[in-house]
KEFI-858481 format. One record per residue: x, y, z of N, C-alpha, C, O, CB in turn. Coordinates in steps of 0.1 Angstrom, whole numbers, plus 5000, padded with zeros to 4 digits. Glycine has a CB too. Example, Ala and Ser with C-alpha at 12.3 -4.5 7.8 and 13.67 -1.06 7.14 Angstrom:
% residues 2
513249435078512349555078513249675078514249675085511349555090 512849785071513749895071512950005079513450115080514149945057 
This chain:
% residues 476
443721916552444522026558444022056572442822036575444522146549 445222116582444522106596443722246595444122326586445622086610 442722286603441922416605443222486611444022426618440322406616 443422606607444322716616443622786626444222826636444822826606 442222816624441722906631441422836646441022716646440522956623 441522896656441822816665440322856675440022966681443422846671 439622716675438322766681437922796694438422736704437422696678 436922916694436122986706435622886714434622836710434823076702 436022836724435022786733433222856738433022966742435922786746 432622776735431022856743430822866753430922756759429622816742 430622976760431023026772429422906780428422906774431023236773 429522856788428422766793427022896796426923016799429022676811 426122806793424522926794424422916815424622816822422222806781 424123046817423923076830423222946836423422836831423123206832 422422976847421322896853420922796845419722786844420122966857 421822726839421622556830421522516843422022536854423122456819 420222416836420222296848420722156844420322106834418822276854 421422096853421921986855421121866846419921836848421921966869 422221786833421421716829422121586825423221616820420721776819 421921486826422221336831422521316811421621296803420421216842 424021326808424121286791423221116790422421086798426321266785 423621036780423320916772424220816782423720706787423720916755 425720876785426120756789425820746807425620636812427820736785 425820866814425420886826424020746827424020646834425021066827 422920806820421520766817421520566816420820476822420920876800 422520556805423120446805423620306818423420186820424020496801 424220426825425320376839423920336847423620226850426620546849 423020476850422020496863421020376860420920296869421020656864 420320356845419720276845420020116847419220026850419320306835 421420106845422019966844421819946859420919886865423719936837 423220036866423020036879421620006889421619916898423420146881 420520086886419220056890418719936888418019886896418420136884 419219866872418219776871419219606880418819506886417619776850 420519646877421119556887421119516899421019396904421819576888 421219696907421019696914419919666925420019646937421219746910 418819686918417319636924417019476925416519406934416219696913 417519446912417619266910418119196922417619126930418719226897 419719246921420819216933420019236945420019136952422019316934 419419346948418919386963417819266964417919166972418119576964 416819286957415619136955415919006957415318936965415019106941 416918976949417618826949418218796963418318686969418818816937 418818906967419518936982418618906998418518837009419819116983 417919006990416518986999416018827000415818807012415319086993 415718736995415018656991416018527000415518457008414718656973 417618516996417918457000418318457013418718367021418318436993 418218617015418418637033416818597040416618587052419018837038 416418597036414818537039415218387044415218347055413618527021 415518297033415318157031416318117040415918017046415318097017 417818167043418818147047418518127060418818037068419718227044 417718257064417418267073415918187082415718167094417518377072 415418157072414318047077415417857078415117767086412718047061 416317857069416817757069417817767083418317657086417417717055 418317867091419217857100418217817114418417747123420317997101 416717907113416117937120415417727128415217677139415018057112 415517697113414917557117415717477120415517387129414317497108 417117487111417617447119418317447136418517367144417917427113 418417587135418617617156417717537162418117487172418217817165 416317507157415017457163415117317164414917257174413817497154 415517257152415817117151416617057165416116997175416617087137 418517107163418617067171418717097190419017017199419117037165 418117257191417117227201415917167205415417187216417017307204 415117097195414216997198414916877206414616827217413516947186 416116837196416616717194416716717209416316627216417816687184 417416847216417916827228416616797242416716737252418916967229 415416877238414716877246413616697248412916657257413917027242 414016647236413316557232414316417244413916327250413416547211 415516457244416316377250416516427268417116347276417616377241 416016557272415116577286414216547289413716527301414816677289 413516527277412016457282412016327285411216277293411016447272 413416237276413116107275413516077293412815987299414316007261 414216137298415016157311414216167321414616137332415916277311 412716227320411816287332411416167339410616097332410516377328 411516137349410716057359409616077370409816127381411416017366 408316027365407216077373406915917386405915907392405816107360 407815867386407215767396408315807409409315867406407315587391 408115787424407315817433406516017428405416077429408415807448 407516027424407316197425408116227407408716157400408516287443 407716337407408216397392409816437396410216497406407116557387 410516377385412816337391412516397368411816367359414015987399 413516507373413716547358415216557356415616597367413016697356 416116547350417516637343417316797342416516867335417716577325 418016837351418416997351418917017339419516927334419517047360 418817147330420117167318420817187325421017227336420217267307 421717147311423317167315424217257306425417267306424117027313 423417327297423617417288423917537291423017567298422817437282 424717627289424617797294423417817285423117777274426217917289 422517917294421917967291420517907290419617987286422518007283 420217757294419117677290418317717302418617737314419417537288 416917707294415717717308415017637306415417577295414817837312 413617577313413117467307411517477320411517507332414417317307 410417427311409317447320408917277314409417217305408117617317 407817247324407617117326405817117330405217177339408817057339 405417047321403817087328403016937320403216877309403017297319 402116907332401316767328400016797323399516897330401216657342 399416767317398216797312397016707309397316647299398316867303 395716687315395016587318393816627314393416737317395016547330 392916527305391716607302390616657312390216587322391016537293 390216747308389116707325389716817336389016887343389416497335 391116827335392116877350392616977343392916967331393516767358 392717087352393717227349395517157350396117077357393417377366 395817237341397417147340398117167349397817267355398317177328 399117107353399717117366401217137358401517097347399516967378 402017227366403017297357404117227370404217287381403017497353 405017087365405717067376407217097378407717067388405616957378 408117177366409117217370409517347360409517337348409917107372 409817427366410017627355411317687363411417697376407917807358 412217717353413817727358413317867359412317917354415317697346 414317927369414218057378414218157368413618267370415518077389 415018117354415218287344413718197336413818217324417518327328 412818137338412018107327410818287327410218337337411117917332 410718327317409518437318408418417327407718317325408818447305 407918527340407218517343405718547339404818517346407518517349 405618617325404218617319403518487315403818377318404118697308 402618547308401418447305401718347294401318397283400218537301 402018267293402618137287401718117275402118037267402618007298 400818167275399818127262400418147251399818077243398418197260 401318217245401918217234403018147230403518157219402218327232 403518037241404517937235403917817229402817767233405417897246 404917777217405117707209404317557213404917507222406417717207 402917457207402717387207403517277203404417307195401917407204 403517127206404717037202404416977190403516897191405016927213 405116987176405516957166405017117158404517117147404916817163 405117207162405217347153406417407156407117367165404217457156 406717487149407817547143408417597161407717577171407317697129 409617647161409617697178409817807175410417827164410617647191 409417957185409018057190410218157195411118117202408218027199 410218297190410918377199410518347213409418297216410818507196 411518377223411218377237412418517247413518487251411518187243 411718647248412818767249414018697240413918627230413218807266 415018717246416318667237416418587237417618557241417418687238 415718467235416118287230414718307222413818397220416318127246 415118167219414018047212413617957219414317927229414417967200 412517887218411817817226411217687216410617717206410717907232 411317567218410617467214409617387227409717407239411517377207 408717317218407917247225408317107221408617087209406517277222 408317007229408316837230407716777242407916797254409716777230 406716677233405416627243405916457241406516397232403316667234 405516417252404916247253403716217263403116297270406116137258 403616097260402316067269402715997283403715927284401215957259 402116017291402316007306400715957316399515977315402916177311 401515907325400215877340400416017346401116107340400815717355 399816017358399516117367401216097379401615987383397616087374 401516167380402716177385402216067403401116057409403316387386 403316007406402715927419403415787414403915767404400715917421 403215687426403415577428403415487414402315457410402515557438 404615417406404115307393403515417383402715377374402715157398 404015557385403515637369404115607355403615617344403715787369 405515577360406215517349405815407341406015377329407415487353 405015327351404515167340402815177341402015087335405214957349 402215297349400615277345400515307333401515327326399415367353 399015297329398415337315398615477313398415507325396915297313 398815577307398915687303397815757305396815677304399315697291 397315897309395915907308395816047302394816087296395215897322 397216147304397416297301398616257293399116147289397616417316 399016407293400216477284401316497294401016527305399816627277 402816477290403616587297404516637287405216577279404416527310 404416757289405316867276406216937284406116947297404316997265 407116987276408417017282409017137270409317107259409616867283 408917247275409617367267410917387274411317397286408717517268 411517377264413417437263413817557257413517567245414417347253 414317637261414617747257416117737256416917647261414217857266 416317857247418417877246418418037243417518117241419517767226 419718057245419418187236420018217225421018157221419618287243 419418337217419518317203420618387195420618407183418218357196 421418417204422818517203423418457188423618517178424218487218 423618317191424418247185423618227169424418217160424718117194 422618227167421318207154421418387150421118437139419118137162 421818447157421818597152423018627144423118687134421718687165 424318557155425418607149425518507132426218547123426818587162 424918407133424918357120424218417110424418387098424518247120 423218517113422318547106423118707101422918757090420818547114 423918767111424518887107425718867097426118957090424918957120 426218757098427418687088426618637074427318627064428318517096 425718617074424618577060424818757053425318807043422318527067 423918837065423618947059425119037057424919137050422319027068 425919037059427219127058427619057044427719127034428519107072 427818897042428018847027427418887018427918927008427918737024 425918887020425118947007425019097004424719136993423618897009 425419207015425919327007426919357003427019456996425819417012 428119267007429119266997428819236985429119296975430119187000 428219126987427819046972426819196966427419276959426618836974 426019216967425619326965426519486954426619526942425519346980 426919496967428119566965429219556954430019636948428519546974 428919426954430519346939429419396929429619486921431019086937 428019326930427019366920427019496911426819516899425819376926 427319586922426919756920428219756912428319766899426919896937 428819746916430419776909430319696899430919776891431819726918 430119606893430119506884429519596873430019666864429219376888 428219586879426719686870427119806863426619836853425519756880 428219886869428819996867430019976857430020056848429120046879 430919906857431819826847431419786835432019806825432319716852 430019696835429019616824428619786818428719816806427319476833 428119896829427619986816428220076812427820136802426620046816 429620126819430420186811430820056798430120036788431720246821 431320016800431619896789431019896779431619906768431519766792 429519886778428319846773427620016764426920016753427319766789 428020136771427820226767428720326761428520436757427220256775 430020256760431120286751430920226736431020266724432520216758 430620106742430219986723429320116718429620206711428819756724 428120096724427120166723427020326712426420336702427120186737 427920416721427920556719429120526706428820586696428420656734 430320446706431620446696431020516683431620616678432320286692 429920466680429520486666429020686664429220766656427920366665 428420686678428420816675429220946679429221056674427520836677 430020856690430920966693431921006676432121116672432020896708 432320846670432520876655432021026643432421106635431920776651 430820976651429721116636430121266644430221376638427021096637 430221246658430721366668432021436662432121556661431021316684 432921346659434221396658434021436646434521546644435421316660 433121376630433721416622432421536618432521606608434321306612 431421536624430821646628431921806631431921896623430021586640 432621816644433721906649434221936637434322046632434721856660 434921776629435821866616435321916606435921946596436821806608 434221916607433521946594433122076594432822116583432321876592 433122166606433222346613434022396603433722486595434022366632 435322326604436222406598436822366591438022396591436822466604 436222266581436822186575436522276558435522356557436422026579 437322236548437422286535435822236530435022316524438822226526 435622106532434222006525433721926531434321846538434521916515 432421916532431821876542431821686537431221636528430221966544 432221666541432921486541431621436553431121496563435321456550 431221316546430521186548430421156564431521166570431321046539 429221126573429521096587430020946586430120906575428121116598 430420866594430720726591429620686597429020736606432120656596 429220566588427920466587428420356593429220276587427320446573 427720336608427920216614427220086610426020086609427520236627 427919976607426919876597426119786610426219666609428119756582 425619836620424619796630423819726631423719626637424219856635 422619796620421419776620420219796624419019746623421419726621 420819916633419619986640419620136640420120196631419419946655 419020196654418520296645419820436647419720556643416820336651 421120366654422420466649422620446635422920546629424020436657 422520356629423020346615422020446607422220556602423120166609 420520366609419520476606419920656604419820736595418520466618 420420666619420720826622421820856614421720966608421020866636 422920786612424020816607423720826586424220916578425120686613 422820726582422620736570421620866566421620896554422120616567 420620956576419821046575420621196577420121286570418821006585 421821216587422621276589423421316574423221436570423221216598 424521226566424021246557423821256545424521306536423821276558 422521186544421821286534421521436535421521526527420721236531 421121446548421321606550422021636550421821726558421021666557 423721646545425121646548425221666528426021736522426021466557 424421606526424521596512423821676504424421716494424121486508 422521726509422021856503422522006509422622116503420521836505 422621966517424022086523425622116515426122226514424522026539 425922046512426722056504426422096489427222146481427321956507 425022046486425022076474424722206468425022266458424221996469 423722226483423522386479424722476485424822576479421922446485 425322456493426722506492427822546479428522626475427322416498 427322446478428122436463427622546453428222636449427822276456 426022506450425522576442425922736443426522806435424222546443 425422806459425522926461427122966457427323086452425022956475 428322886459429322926459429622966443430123086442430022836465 429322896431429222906419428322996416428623066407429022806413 427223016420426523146414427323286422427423386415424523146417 427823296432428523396437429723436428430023556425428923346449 430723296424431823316416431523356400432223426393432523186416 430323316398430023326385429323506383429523606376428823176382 428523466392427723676393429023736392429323806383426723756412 429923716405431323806404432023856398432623966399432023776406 431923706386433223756373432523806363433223866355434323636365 431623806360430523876352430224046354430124126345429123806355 430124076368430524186369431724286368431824406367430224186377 432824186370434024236370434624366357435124476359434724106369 434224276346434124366331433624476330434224566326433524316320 432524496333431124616331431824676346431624796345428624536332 432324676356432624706365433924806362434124916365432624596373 434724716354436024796354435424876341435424986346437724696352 435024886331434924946322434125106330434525226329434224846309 432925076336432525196346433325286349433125406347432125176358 434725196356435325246364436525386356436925506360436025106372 436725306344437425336336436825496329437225616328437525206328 435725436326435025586318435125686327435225796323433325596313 435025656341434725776349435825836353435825956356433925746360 437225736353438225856358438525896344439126006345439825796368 438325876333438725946321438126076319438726166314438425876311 436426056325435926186323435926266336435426376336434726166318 436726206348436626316358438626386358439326416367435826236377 439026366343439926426344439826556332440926616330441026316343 438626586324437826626316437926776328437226786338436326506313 439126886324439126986333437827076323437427176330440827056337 437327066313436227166308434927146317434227236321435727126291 434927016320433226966334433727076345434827106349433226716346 432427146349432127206359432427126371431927016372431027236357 433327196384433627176396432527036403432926926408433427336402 431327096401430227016407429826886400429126816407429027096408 430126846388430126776382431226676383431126556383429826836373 432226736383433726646389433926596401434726506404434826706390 432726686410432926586427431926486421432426376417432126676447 430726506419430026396413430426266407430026156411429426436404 431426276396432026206388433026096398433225986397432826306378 433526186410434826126417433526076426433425956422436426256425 432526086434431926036441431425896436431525786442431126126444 430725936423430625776416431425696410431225586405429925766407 432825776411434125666410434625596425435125486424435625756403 434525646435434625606450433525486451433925376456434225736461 432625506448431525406453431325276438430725176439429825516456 432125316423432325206421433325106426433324986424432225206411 434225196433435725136434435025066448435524946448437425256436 434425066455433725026467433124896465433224796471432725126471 432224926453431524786444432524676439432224556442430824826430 433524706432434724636424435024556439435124426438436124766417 435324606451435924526462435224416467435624296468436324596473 433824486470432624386474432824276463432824156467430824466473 433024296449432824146438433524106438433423996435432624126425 435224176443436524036446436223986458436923886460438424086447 435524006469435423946482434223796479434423676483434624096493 432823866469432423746464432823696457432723576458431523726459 433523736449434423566441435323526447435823416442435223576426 436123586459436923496466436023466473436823386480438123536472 434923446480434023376485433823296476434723216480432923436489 433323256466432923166457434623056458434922936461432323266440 435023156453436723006454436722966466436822836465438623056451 436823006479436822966496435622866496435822766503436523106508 434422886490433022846500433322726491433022626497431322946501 433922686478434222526471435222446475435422326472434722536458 435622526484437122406490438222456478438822356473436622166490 438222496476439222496464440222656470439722766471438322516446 441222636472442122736482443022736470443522646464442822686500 443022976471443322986460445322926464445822916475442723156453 445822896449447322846447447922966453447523076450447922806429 449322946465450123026473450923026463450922926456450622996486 451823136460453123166453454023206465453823296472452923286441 454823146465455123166482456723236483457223186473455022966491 457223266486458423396483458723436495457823426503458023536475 460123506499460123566513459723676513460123746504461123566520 458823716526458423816527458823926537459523866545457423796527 458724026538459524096546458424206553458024306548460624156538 458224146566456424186571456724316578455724396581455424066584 457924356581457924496587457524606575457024716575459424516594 458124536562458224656552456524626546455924726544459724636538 456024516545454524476542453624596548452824676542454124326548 454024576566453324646576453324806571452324876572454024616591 454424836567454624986568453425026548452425106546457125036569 453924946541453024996532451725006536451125116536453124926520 451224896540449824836543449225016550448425086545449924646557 450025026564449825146571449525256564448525326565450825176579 450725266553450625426545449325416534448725516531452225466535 448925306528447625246519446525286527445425326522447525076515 446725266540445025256549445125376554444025416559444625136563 445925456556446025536570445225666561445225766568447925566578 444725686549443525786546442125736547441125796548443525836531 442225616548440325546555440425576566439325606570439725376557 441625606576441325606585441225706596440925696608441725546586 441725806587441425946591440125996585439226066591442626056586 440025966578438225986572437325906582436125926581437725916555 437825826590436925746597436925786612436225736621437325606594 438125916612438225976627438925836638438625826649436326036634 439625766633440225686639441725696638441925766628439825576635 442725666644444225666645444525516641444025416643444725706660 446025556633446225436631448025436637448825516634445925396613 448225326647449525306654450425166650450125056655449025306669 451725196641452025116640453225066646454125156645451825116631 453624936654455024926665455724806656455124696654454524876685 456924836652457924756650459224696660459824736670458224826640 459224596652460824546666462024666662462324696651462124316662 462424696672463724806671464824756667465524816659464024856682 465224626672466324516677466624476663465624436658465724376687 467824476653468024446642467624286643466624246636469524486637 468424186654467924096650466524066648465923996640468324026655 465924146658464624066658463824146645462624146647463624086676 464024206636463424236624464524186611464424226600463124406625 465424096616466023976608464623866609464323786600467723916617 464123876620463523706618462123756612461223676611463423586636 461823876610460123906606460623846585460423896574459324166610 461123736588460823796567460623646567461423556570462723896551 459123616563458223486561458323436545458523516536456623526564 458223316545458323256529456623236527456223116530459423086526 455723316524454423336517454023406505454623476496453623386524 452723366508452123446496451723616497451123666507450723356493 452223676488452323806494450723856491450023916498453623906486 450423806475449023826474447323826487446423906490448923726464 447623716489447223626499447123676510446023696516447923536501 448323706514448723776528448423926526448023986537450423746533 448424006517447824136518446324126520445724186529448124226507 445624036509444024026516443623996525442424016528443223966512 444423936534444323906548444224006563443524026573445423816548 445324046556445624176568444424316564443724386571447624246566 444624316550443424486549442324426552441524506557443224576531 441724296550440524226559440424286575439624366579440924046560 441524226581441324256596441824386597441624396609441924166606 442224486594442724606596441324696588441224816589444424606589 440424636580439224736576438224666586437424746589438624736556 437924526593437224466604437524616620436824676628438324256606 438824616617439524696633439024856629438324926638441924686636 439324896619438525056616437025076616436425176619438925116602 436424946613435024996609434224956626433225016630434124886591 434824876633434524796651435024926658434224956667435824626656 436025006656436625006665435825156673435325246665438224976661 435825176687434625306692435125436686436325456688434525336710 434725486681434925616676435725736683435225786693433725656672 436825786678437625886680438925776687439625826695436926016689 439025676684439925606692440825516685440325466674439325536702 442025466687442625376678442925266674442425176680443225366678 443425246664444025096661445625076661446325156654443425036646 446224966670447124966668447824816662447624696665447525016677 448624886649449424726645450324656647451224686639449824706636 450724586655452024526656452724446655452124356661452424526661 453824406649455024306648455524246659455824316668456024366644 455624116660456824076675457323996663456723956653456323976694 458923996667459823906661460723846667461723906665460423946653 461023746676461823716686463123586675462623536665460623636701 464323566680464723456677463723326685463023326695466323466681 463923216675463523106677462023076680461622976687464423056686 461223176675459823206676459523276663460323356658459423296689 458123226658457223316644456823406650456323426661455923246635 457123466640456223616640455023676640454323626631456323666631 454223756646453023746653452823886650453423976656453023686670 451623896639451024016639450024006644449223916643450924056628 449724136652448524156659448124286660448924376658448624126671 446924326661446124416658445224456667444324376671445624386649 445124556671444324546685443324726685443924836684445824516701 441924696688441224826685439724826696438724756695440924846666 440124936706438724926715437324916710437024956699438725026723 436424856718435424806714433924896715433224896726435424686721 433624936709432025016715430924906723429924946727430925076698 431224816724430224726729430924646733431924646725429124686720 431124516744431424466749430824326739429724316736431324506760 432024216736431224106725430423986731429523916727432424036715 431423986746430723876747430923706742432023646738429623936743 429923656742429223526735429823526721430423436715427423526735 429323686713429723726704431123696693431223696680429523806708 431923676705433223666702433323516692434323516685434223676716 432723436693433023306688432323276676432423176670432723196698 431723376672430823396657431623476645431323486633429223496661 433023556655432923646645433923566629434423636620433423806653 434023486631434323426619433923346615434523256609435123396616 432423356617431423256610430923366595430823486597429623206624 430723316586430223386570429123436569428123356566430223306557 429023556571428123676571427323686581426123706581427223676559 428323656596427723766606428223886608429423896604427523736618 427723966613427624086617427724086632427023996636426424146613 428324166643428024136657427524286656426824326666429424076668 427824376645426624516646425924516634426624556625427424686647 424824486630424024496622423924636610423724666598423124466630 424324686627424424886614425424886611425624986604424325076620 426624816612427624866605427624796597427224676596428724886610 428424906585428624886567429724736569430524706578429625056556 429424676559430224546552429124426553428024446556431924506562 429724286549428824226544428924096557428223996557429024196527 429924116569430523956580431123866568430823746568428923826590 432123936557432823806550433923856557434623756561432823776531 434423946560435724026561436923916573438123886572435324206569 436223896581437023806589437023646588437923566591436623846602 435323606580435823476575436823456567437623376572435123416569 437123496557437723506543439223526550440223456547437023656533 439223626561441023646563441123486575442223476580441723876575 440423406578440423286585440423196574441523146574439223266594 440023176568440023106554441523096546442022996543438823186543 442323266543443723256540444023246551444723336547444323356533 444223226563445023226569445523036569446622976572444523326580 444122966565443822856568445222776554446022686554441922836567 445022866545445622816535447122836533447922766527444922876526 447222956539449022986543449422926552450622956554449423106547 448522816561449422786575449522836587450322796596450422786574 448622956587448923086601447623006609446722926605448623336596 448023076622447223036631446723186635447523286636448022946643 445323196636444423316636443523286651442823186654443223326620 443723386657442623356671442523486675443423576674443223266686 441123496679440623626689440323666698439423606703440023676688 440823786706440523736722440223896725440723996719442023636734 439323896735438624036742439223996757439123896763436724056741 439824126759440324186768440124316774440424416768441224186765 439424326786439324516795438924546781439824606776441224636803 438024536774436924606763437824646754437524756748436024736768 439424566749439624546733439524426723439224316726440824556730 439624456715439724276706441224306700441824386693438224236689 441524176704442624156699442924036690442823916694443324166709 443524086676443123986664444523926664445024006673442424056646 445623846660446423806665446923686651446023616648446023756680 447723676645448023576634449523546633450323616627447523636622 449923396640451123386639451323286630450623186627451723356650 452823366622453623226615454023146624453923156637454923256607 454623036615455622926615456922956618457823026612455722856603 456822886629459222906629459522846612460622836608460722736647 
């Protein structure tokens, strides 16, 4: 059966601080651990990519400088090849053991610092400001007359420069692919753990939902057991068994409640009985007859408290007592109900206000097919809830709406001595109190949530500018 009572939201706790749930925790860690991988792996190959573009720019600017060198002519005089390259420079220098090297040809853009940091011939080649630089050597005579066919005696090396615009822009097209790729990663990582933390959570978002129905549900029914093998299934089989001893002692208390109840019932009414017999006994003295009527008030007080526990005892088993269900006619219900209460409630210094539809039709549509039994414990529930709450010297009012093509909506409404608050979402939880000093036991509003659950009405409570307003609609 569905819950009628229609639940309190918890108002969020103040200054909470911000906290990352299972699947969030899920997402961040995946993401992170992807993430980081991706960035590493990224890294690594923009490293290598980039040592592999670097060697090769180098290669075939060797290749080129290797084929200027082959070109240089040292006989009469040193005859070289100019580049022909945008952007090429080129230094030229002979080197002899014994002799300071003689540097015989350096293009006009070649750097004029100190040359000691360029690239020896067969190592890797060198930044040079914005180019690269390689080194290529052969062996040579001393520049002069037949150098080309004497014996060799020195070195002549030859640095080529380019510039490195073109090795950059390749290197910025490497690195723009790998943060996309990156990027696909992140997004991926994020897909893989939502995905992955849905499988994940299914099982328990499961125990979640039937956790919720189990608030307001008649019997506390089984969480579902994920056949996993780890430690949700664990949790779900420990859940419960604690689901199970909860219920049992549920159970139990409900049967000793029902059982104490009807046991009192007899010795209760027979009390009740002797005493109006003898406080009709006009020979008893005056003072003896308030006595008599005082301990007939306060058994009749007791007698109510033991039908509230034994209809606690039938409610708290799941077992909802059988509706005899009849049409009812709630304006005329309302008006008895009023004239029955309206001496509690002048003893209680409270007003009792009751508003009916004026409109014939609309007190055509107040006449409900329920249980009349049912539905009176329901209402003197919240209507003895609204007298005993409500701030002193002030009222309660009852009222009817009856519209065509809409149920009928009794509501009840009585200012508050205390503002409820948080409070408000407890008060049809079984045996609270939101005032501790006041008389009754907190069954009064479970119990009329409970019939209401069983007749089909929808029961909700709401505080307003410091009233409560109790509210119970039929069914069209």
């Amino acid at each position: 059966m569905d819950s009628s009572i229609i639940p309190f939201p918890t108002p969020p706790a103040k200054n909470r601080r911000f906290r990352l749930g299972l699947r969030g925790q899920l997402l961040l860690v995946f993401g992170l651990v992807f993430g980081l991988a991706t960035l590493a792996a990224g890294s690594y190959q923009y490293r290598s990519l980039g040592r592999l573009l670097a060697r090769a720019d180098d290669d075939r600017l060797r290749l080129r400088a290797s084929q200027l060198l082959a070109r240089v002519s040292l006989d009469p005089q040193p005859t070289l090849p100019l580049p022909d390259q945008t952007g090429e420079t080129m230094r030229l220098v002979f080197e002899e053991p014994g002799q300071p090297a003689r540097e015989l040809f350096r293009s006009a853009r070649w750097p004029a610092h100190d040359t000691a940091g360029l690239p020896r011939p067969g190592t890797p080649g060198h930044k040079l400001q914005h180019g690269r630089v390689v080194a290529v050597a052969r062996l040579a005579a001393p520049p002069g007359p037949g150098a080309d066919y004497a014996e060799p005696t020195g070195r002549l090396t030859l640095w080529l420069a380019h510039p490195a615009a073109p090795l950059e822009k390749a290197l910025a097209r490497v690195q723009r692919t790998l943060w996309l790729g990156l990027l696909g990663s992140a997004g991926l990582a994020g897909a893989l753990a939502l995905l992955v933390a849905g499988v994940v959570l299914r099982p328990l978002r499961r125990m979640a939902a039937q956790a919720r129905r189990i608030q307001q549900a008649q019997d506390i029914a089984p969480l579902p057991v994920p056949d996993t093998g780890d430690e949700v299934q664990e949790l779900a089989e420990t859940l419960n068994q604690l689901l199970a001893r909860l219920r049992g002692q549920a159970t139990a208390q409900a049967n000793f409640l029902a059982a104490a109840a009807h046991e009192l019932r007899t010795p209760l009414a027979t009390l009740q009985t002797g005493l109006d017999v003898s406080g009709r006994d006009h020979s008893l003295p005056p003072a003896t007859r308030a006595a008599l009527a005082g301990h007939d008030a306060e058994l009749a007080r007791l007698g109510r408290l033991v039908d509230d526990f034994l209809l606690v005892g039938r409610l708290g088993n799941g077992a909802a007592p059988p509706a005899a269900r009849r049409p009812v006619a709630l304006d005329e219900l309302l008006l008895a109900l009023a004239d029955r209460e309206l001496p509690r409630f002048r003893a209680a210094d409270r007003t009792l206000t009751i508003e009916l539809p004026t409109e014939e039709t609309d007190a055509a549509q107040a006449t409900v097919e329920t249980d009349v039994d049912q539905l009176t414990t329901l209402l003197l529930n919240l209507l003895d809830n609204a007298r005993k709450h409500a701030r002193p010297g002030t009222g309660v009012v009852l009222r009817l709406q009856a519209a065509a093509g809409q149920g009928p909506v009794v509501s009840i409404e009585n200012e508050l001595a205390a503002p409820l608050g948080e409070r408000l979402a407890q008060l049809t939880t079984a045996w609270y109190q939101a005032d501790p000093l006041a008389p009754g036991t907190g069954l009064g509003l479970w119990i009329a949530g409970r019939l209401a659950q069983g007749l089909g009405l929808k029961l909700a409570l709401a505080e307003e500018a410091g009233r409560l307003r109790v509210t119970l609609g039929f069914p069209v």
